[in-house]
mmCIF file as gemmi writes it, N, C-alpha and C atoms, coordinates in Angstrom:
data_model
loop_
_atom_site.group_PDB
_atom_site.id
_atom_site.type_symbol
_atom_site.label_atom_id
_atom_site.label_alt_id
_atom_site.label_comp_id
_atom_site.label_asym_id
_atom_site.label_entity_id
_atom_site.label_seq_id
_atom_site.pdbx_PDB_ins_code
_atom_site.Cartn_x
_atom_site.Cartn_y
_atom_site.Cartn_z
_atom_site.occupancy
_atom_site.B_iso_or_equiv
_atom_site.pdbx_formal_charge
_atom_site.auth_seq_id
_atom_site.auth_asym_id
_atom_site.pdbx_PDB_model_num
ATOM 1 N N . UNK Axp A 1 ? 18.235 -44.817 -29.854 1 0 ? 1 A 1
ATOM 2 C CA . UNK Axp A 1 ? 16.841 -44.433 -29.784 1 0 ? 1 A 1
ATOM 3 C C . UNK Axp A 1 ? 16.674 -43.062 -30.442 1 0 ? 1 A 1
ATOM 4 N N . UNK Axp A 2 ? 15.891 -42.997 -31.666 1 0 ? 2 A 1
ATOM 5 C CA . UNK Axp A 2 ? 15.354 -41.793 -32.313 1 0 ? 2 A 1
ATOM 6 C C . UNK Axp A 2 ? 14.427 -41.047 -31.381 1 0 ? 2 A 1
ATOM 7 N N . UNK Axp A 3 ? 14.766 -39.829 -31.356 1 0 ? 3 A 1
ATOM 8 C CA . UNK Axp A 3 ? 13.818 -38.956 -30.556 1 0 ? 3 A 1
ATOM 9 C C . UNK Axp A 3 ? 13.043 -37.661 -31.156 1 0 ? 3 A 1
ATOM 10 N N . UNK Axp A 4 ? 11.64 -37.905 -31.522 1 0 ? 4 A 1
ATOM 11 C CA . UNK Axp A 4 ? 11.224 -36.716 -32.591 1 0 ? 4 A 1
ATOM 12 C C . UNK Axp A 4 ? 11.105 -35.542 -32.197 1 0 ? 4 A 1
ATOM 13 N N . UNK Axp A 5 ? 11.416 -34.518 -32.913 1 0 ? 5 A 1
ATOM 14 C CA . UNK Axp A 5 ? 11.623 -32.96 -32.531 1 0 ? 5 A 1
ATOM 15 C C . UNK Axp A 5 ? 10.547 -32.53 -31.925 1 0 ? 5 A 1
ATOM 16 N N . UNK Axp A 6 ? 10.523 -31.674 -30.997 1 0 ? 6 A 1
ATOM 17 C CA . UNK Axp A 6 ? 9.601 -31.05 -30.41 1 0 ? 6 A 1
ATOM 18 C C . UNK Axp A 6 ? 9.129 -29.801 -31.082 1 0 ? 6 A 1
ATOM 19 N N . UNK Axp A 7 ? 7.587 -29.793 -31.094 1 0 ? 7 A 1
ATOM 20 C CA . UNK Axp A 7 ? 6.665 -28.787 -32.031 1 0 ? 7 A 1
ATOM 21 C C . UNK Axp A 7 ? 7.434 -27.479 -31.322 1 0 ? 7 A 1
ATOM 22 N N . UNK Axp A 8 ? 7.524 -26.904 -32.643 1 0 ? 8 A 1
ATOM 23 C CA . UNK Axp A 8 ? 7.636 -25.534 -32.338 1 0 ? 8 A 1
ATOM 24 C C . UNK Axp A 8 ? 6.415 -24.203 -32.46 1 0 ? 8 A 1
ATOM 25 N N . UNK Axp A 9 ? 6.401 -23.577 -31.687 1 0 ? 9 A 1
ATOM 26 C CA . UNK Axp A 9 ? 4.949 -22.492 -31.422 1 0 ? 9 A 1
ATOM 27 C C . UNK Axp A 9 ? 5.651 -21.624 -32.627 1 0 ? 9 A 1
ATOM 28 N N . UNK Axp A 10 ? 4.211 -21.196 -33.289 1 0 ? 10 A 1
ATOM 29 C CA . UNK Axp A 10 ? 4.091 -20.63 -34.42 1 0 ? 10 A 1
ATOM 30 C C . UNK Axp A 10 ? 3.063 -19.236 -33.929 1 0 ? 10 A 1
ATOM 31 N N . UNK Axp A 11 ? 3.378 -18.313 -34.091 1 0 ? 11 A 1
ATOM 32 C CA . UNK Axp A 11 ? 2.765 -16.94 -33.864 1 0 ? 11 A 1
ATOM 33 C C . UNK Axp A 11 ? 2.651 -16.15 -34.38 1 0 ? 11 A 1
ATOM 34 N N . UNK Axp A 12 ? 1.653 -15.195 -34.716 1 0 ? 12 A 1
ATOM 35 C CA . UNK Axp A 12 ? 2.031 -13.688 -35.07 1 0 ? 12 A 1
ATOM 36 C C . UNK Axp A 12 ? 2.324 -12.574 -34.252 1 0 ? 12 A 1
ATOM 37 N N . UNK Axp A 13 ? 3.495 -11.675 -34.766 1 0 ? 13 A 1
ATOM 38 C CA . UNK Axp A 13 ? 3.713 -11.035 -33.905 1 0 ? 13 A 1
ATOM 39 C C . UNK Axp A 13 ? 3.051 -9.365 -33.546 1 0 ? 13 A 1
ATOM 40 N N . UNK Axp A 14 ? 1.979 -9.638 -34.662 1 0 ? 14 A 1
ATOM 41 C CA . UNK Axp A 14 ? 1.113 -8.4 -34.586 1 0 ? 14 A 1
ATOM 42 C C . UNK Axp A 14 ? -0.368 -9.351 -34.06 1 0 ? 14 A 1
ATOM 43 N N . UNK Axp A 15 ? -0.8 -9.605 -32.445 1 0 ? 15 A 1
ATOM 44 C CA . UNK Axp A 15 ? -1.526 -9.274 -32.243 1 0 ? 15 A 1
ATOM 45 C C . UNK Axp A 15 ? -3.034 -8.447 -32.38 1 0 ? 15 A 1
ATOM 46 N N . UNK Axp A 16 ? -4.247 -9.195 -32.794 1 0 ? 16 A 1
ATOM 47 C CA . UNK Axp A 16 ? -5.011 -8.208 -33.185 1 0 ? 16 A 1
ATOM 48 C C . UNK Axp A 16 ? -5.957 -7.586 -32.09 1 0 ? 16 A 1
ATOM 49 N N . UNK Axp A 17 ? -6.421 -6.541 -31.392 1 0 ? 17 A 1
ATOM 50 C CA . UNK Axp A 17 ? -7.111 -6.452 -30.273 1 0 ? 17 A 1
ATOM 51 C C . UNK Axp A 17 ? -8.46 -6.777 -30.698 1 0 ? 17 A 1
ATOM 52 N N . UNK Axp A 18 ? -9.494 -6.811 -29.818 1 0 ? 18 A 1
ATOM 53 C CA . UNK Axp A 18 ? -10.845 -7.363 -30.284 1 0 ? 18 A 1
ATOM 54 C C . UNK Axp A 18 ? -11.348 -6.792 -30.542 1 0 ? 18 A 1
ATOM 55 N N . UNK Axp A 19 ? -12.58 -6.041 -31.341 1 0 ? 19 A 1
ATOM 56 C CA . UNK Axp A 19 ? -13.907 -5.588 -31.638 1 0 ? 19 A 1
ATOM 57 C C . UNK Axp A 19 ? -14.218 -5.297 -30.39 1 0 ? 19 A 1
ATOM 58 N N . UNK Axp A 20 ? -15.277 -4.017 -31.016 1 0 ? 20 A 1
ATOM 59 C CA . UNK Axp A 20 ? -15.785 -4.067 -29.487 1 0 ? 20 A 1
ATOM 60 C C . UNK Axp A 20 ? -17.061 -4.437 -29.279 1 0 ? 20 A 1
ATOM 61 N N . UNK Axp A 21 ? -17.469 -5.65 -30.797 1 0 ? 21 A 1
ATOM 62 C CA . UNK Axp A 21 ? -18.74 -6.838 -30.485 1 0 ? 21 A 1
ATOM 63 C C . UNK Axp A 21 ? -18.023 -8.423 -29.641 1 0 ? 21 A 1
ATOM 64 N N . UNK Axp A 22 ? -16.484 -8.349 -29.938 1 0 ? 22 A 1
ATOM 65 C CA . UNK Axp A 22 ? -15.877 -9.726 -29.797 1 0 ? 22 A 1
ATOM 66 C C . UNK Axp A 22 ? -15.215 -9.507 -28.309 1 0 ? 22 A 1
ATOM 67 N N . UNK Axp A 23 ? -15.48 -10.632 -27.987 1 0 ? 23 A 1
ATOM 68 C CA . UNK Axp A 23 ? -14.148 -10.885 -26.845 1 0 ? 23 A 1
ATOM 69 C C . UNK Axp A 23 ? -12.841 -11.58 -26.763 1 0 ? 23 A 1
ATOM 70 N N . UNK Axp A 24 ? -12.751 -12.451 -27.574 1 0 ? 24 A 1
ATOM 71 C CA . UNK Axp A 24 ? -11.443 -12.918 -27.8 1 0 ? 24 A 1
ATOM 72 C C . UNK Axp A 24 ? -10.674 -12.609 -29.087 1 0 ? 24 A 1
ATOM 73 N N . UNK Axp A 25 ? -9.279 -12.177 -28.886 1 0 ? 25 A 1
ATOM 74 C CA . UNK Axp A 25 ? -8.549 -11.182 -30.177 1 0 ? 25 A 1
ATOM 75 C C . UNK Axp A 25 ? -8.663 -12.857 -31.217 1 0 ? 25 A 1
ATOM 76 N N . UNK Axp A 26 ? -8.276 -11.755 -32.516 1 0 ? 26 A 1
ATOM 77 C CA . UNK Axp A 26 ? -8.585 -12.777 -33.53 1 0 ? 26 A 1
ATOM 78 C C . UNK Axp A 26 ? -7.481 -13.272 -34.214 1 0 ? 26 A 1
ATOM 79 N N . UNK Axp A 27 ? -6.095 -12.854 -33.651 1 0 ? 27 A 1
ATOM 80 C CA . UNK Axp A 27 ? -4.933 -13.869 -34.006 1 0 ? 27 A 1
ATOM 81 C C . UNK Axp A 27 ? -4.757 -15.19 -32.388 1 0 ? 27 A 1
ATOM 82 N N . UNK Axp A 28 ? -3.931 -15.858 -33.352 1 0 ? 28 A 1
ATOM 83 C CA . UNK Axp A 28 ? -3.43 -17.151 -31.899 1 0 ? 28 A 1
ATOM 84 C C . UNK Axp A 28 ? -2.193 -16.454 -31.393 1 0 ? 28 A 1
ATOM 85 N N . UNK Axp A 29 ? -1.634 -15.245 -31.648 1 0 ? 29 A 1
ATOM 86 C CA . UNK Axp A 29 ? -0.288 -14.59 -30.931 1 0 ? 29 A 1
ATOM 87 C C . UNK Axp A 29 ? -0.567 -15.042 -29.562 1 0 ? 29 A 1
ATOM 88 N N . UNK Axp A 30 ? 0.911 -14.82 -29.114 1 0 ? 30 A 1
ATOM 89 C CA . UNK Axp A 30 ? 0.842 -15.1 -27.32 1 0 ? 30 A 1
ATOM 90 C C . UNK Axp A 30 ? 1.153 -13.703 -26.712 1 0 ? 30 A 1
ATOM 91 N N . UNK Axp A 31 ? 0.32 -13.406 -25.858 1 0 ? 31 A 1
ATOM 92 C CA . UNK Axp A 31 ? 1.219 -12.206 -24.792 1 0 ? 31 A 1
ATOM 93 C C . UNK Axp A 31 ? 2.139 -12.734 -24.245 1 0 ? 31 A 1
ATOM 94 N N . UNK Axp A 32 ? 2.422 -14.164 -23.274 1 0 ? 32 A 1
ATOM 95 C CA . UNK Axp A 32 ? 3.836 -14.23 -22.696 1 0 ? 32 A 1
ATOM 96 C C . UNK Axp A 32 ? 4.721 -14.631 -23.362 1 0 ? 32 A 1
ATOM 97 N N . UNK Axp A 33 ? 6.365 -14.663 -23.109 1 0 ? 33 A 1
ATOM 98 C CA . UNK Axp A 33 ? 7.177 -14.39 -23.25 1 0 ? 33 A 1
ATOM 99 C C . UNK Axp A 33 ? 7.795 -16.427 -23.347 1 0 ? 33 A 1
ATOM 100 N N . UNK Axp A 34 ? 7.307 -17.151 -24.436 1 0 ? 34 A 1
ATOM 101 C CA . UNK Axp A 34 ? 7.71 -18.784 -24.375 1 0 ? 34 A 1
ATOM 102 C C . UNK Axp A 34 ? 8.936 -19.301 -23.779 1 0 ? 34 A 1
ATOM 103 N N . UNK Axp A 35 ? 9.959 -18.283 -24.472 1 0 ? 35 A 1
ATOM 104 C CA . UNK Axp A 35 ? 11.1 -18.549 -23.789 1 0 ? 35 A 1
ATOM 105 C C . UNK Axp A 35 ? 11.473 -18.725 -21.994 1 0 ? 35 A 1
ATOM 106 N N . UNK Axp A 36 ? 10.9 -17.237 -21.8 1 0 ? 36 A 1
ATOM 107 C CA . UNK Axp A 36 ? 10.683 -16.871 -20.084 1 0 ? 36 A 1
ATOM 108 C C . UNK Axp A 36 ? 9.47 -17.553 -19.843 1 0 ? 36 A 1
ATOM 109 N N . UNK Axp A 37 ? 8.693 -17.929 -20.139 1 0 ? 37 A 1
ATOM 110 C CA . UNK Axp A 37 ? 8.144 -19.292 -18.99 1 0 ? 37 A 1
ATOM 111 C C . UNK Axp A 37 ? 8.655 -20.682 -19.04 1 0 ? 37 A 1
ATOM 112 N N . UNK Axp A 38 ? 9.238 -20.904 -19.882 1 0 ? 38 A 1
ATOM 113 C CA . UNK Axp A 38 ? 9.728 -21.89 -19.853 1 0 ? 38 A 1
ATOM 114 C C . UNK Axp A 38 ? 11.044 -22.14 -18.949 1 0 ? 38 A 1
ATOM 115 N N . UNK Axp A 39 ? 11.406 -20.771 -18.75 1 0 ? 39 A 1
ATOM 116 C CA . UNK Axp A 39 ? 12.418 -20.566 -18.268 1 0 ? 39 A 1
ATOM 117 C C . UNK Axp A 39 ? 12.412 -20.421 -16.735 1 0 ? 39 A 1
ATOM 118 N N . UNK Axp A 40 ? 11.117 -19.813 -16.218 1 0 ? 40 A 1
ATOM 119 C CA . UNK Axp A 40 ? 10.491 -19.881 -15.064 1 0 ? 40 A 1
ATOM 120 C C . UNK Axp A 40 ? 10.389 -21.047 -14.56 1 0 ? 40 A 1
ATOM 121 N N . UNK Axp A 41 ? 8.932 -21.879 -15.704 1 0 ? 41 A 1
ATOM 122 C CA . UNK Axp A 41 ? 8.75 -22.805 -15.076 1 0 ? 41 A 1
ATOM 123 C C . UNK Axp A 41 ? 9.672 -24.15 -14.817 1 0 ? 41 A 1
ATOM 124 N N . UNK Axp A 42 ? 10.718 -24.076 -15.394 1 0 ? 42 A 1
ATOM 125 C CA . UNK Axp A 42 ? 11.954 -24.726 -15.017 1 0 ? 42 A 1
ATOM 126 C C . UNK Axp A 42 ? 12.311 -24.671 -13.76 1 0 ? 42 A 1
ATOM 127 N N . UNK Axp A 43 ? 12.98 -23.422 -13.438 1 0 ? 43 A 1
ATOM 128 C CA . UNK Axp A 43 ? 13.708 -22.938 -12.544 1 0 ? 43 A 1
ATOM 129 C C . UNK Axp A 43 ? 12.519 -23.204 -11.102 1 0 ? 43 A 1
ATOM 130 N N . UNK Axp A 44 ? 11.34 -22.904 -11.055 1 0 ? 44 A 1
ATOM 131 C CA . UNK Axp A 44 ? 10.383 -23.54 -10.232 1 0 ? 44 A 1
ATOM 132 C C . UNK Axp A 44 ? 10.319 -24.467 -9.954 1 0 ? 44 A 1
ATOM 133 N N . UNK Axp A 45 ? 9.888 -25.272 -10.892 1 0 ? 45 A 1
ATOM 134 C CA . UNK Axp A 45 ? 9.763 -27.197 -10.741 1 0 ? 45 A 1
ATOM 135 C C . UNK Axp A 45 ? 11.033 -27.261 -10.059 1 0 ? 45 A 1
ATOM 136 N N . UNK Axp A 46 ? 12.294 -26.943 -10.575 1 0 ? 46 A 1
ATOM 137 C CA . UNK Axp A 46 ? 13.285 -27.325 -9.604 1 0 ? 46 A 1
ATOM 138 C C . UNK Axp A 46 ? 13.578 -27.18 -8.509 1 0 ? 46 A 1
ATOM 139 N N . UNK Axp A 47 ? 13.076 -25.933 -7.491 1 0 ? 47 A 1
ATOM 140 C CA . UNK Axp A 47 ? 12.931 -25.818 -6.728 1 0 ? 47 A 1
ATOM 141 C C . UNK Axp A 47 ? 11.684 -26.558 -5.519 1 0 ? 47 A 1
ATOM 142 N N . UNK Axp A 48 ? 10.579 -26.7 -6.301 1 0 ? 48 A 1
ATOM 143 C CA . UNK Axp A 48 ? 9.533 -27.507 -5.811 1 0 ? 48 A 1
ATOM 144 C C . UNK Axp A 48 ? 8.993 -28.465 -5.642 1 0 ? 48 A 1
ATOM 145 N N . UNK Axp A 49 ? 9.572 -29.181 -6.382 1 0 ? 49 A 1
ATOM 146 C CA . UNK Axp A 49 ? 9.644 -30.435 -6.91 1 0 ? 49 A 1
ATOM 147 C C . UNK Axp A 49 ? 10.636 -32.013 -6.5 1 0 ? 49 A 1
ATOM 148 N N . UNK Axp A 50 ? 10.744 -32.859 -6.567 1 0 ? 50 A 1
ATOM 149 C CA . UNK Axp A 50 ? 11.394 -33.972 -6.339 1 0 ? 50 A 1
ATOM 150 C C . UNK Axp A 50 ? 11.742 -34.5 -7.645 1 0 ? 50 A 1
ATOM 151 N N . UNK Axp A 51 ? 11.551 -34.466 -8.728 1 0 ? 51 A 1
ATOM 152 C CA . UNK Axp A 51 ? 11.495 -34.463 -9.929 1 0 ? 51 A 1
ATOM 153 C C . UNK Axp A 51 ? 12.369 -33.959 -11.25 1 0 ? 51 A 1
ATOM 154 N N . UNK Axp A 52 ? 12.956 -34.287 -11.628 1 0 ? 52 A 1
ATOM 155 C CA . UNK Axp A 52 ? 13.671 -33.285 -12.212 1 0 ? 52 A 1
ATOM 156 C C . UNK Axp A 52 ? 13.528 -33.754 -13.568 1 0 ? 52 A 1
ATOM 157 N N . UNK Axp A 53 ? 12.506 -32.012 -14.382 1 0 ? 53 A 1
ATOM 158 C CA . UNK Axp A 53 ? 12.05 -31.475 -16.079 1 0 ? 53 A 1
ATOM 159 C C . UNK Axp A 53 ? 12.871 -30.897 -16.358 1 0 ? 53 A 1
ATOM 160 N N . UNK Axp A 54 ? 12.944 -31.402 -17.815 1 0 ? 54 A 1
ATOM 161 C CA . UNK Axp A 54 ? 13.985 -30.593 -18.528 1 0 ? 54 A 1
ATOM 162 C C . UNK Axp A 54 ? 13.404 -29.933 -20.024 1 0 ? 54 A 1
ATOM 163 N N . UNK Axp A 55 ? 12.032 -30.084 -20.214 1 0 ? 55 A 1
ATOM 164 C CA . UNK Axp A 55 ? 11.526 -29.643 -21.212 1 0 ? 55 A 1
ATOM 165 C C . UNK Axp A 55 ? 10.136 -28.906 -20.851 1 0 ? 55 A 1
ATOM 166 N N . UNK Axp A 56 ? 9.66 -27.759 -21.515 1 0 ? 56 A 1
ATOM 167 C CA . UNK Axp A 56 ? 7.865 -27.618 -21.243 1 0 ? 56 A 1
ATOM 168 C C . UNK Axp A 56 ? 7.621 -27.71 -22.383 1 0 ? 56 A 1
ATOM 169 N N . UNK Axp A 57 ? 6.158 -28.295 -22.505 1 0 ? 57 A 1
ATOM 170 C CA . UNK Axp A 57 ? 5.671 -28.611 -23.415 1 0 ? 57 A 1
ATOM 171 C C . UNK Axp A 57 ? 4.922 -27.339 -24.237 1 0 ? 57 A 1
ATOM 172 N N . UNK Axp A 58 ? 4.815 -27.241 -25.404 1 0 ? 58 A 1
ATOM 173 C CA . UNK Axp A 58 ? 3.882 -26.387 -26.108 1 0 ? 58 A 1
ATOM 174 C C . UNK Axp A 58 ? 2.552 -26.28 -25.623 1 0 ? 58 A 1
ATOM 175 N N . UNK Axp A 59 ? 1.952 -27.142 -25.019 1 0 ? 59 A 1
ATOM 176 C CA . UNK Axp A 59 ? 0.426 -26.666 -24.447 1 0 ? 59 A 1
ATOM 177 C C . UNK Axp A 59 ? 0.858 -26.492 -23.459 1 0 ? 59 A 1
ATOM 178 N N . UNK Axp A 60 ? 1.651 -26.181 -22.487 1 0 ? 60 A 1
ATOM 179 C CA . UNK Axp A 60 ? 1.768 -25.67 -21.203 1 0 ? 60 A 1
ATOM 180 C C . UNK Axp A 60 ? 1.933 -23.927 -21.486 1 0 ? 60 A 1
ATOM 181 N N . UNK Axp A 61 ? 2.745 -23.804 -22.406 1 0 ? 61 A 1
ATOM 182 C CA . UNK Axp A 61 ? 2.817 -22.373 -22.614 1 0 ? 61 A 1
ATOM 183 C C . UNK Axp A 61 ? 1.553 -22.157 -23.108 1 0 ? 61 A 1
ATOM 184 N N . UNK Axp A 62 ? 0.889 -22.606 -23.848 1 0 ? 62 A 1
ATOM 185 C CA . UNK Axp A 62 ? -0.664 -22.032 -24.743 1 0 ? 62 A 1
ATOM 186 C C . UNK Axp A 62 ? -1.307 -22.014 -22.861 1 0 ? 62 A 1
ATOM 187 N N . UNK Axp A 63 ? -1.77 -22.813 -22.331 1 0 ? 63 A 1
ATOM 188 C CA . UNK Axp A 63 ? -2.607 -22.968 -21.116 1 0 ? 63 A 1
ATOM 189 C C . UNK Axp A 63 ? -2.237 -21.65 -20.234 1 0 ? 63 A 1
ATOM 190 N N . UNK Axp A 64 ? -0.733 -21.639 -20.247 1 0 ? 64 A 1
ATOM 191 C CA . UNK Axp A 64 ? -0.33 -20.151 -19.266 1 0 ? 64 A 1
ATOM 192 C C . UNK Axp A 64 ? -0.849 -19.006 -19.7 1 0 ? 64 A 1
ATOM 193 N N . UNK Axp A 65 ? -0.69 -18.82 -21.324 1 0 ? 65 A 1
ATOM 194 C CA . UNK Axp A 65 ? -1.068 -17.388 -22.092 1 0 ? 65 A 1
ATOM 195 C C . UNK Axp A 65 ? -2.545 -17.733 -22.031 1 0 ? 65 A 1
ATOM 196 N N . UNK Axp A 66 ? -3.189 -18.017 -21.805 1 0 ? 66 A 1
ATOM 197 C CA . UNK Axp A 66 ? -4.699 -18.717 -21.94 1 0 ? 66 A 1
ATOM 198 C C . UNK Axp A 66 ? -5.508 -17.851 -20.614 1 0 ? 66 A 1
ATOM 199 N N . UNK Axp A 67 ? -4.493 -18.617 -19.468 1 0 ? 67 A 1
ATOM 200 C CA . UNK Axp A 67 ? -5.008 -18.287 -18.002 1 0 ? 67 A 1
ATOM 201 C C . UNK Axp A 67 ? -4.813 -16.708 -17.799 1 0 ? 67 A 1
ATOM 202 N N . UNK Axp A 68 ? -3.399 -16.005 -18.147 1 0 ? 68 A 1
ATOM 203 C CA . UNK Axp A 68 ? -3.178 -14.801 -18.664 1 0 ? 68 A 1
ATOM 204 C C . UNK Axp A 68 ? -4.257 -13.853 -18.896 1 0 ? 68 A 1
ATOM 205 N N . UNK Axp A 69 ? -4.895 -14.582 -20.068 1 0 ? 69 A 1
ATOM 206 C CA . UNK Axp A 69 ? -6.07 -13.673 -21.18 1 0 ? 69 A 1
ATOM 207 C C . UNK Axp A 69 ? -7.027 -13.576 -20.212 1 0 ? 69 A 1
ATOM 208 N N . UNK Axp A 70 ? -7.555 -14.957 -19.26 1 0 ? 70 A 1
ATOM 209 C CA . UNK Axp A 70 ? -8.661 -14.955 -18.799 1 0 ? 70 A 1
ATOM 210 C C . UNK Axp A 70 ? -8.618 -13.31 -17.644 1 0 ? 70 A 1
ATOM 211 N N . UNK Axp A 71 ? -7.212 -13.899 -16.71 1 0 ? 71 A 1
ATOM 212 C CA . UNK Axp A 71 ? -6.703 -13.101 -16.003 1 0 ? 71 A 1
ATOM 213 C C . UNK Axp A 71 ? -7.4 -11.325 -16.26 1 0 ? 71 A 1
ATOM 214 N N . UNK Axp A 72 ? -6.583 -11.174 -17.083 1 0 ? 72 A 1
ATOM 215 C CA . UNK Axp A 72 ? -6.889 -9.56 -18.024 1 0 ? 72 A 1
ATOM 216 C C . UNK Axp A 72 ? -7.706 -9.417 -17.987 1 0 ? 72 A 1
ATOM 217 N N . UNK Axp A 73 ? -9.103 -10.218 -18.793 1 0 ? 73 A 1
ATOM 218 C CA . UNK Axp A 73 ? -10.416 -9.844 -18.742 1 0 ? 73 A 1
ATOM 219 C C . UNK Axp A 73 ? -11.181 -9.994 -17.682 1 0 ? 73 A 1
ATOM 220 N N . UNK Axp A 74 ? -11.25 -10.647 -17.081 1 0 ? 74 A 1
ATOM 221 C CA . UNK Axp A 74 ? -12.01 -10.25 -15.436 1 0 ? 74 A 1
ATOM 222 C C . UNK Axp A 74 ? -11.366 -9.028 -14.933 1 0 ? 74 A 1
ATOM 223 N N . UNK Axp A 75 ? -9.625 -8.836 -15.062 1 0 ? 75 A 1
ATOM 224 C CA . UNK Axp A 75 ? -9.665 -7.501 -14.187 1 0 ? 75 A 1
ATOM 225 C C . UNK Axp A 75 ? -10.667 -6.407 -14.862 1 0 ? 75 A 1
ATOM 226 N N . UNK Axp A 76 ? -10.843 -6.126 -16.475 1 0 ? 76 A 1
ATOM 227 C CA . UNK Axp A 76 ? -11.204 -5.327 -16.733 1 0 ? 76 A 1
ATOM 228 C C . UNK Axp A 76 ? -12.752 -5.07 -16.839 1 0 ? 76 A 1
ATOM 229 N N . UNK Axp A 77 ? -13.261 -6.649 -16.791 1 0 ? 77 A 1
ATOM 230 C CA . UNK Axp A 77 ? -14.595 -6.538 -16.483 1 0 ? 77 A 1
ATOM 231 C C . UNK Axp A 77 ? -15.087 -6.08 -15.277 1 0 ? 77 A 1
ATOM 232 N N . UNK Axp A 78 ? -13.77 -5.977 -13.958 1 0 ? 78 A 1
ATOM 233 C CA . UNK Axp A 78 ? -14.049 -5.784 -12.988 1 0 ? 78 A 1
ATOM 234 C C . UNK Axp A 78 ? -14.191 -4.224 -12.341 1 0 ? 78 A 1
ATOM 235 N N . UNK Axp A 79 ? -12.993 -3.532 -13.628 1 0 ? 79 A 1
ATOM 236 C CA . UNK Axp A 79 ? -12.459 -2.455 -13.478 1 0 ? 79 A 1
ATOM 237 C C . UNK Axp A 79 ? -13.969 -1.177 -13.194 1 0 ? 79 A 1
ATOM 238 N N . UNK Axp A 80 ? -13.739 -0.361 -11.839 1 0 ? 80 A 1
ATOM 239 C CA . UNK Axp A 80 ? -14.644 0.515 -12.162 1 0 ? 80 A 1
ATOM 240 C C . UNK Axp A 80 ? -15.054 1.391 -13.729 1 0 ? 80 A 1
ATOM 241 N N . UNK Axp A 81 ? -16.155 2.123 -14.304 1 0 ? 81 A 1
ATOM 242 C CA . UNK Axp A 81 ? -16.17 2.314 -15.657 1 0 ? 81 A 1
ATOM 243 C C . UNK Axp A 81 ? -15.602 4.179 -15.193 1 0 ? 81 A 1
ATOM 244 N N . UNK Axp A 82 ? -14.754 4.289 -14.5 1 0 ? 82 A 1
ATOM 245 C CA . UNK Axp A 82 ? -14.45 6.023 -14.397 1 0 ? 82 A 1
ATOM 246 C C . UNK Axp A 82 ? -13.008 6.105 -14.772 1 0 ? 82 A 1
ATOM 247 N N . UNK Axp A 83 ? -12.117 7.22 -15.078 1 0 ? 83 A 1
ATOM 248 C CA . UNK Axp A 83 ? -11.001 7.412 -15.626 1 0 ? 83 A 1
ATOM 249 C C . UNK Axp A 83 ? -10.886 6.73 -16.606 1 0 ? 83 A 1
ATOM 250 N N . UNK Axp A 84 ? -9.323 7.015 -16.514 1 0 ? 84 A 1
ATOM 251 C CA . UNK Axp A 84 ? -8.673 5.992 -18.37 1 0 ? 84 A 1
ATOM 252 C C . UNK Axp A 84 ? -7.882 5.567 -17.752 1 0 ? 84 A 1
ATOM 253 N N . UNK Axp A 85 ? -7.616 5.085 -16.922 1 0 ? 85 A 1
ATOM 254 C CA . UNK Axp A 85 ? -5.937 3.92 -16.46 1 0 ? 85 A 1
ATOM 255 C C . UNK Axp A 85 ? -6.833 2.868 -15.93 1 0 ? 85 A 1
ATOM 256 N N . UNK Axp A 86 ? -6.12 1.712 -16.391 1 0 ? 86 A 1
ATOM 257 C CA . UNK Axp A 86 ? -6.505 0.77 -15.93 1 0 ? 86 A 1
ATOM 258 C C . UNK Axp A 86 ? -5.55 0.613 -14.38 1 0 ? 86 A 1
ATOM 259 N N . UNK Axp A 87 ? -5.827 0.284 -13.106 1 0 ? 87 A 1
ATOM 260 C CA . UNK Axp A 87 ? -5.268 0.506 -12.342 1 0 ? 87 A 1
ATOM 261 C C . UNK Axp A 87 ? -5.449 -0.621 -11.103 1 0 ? 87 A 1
């Protein structure tokens, strides 16, 4: 049984930050780390699970860095507007 290669994530590694008319940056770079979630979410499922994965898929990592982004921007929409640390 032939088994076809699994897509590989394609990125840049210069990140562009947004405008400050835009809200979403204007490369597809990822902030997390593909390897280390994959590596996580392994080591999880195995623990939680009845099931046993041995691969994550490329839209599981896009969906994590996704939830991530959303993550970020509510904190900072949330963030009081005083000092400079985000905190």
């Amino acid at each position: 049984m032939k088994t076809e290669p699994l897509p590989q994530l394609e990125f840049s590694l210069e990140a562009d930050l947004p405008d400050a008319g835009h809200h979403e940056p204007k490369s597809n770079g990822l902030l997390v780390n593909p390897a280390k979630v994959r590596q996580y979410a392994l080591d999880l499922a195995e623990r939680e699970r009845h099931h046993d994965f041995t691969a994550v898929s490329v839209e599981f990592i896009q969906r994590v860095d996704a939830r991530l982004r959303t993550i970020i921007l509510d904190e900072i929409r949330r963030h009081p507007s005083k000092g400079k640390r985000l905190a």
